[in-house]
BADOTOR-466539 format. One line per 8 residues: number of its first residue (from 1); their letters; for each residue x, z negated, y of C-alpha. Coordinates in Angstrom, 2 decimals. Layout:
BADOTOR-466539
NUM	a	X/Z/Y; ...
This chain:
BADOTOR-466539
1	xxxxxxxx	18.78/2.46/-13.85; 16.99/3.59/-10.71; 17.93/2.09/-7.36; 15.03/0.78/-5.61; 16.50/0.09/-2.35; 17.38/3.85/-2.02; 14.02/4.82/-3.23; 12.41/2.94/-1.12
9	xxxxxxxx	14.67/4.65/1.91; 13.69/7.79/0.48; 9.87/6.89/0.44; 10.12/5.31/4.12; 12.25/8.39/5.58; 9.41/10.59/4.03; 6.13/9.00/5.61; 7.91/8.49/8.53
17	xxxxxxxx	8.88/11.89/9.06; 5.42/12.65/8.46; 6.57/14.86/5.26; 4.34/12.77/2.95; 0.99/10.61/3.03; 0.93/7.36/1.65; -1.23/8.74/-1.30; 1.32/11.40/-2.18
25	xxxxxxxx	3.99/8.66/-2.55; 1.41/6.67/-4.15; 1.08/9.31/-6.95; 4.55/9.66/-7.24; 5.43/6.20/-7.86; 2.58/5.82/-10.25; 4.18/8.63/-12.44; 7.59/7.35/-12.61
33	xxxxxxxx	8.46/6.36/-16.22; 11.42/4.83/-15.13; 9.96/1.82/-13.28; 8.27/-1.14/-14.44; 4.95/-2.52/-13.30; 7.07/-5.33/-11.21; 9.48/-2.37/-9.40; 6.09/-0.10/-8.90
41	xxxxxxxx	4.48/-2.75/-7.08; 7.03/-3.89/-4.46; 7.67/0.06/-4.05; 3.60/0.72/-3.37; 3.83/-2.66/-1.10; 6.71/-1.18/0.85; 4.51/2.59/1.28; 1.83/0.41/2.44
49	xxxxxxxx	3.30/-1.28/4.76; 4.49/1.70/6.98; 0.38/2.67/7.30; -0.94/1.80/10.42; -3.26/-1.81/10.29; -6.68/0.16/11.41; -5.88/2.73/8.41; -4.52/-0.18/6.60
57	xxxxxxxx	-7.80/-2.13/6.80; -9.93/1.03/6.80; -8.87/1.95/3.10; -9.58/-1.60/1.97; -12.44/-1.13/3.28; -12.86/2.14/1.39; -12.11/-0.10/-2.08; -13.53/-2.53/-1.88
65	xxxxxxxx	-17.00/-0.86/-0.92; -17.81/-1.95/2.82; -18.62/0.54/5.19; -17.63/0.28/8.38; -20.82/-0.65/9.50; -20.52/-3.94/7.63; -20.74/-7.41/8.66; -17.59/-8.71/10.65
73	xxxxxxxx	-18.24/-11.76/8.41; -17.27/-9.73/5.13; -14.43/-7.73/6.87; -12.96/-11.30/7.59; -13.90/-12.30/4.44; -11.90/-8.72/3.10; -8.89/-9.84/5.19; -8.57/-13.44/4.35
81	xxxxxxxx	-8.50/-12.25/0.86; -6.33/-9.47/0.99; -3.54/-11.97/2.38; -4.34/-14.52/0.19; -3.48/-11.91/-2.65; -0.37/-10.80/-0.75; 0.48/-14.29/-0.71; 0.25/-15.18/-4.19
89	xx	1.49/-11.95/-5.38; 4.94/-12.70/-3.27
């Protein structure tokens, strides 16, 4: 069984250090075979949250196709959705 609090450490020590992106832990928690969807997720929630807000916000942006030229209405809109997906989700 793979411990998930000292993965996470592992994953946090990392980006902090500035020895790995986001996306490269991203990729490497997508490949594990020994996590479950449930373990994947809180692990890629835990990544994300040591990125900065502005990149945070930026790479939502990125998904869900708004430039950043868009309306402030739709990046509120983006936001008050994102949480309200965070919200449910936890």
């Amino acid at each position: 069984m793979t411990d998930l609090i000292a993965l996470h450490h592992e994953y946090e020590d990392r980006m902090l250090k500035g020895q790995a992106l986001f996306e490269d832990i991203e990729a490497d928690i997508d490949t594990r075979g020994d996590l479950d969807q449930d373990e994947k997720a809180a692990l890629w929630l835990c990544a994300w949250a040591q990125i900065p807000v502005a990149r945070q916000e930026q790479k939502a942006m990125q998904f869900a196709g708004l430039s950043p030229s868009s309306s402030p209405k739709a990046r509120g809109c983006l936001r008050r959705n994102a949480y309200c997906i965070v919200r449910e989700w936890i």
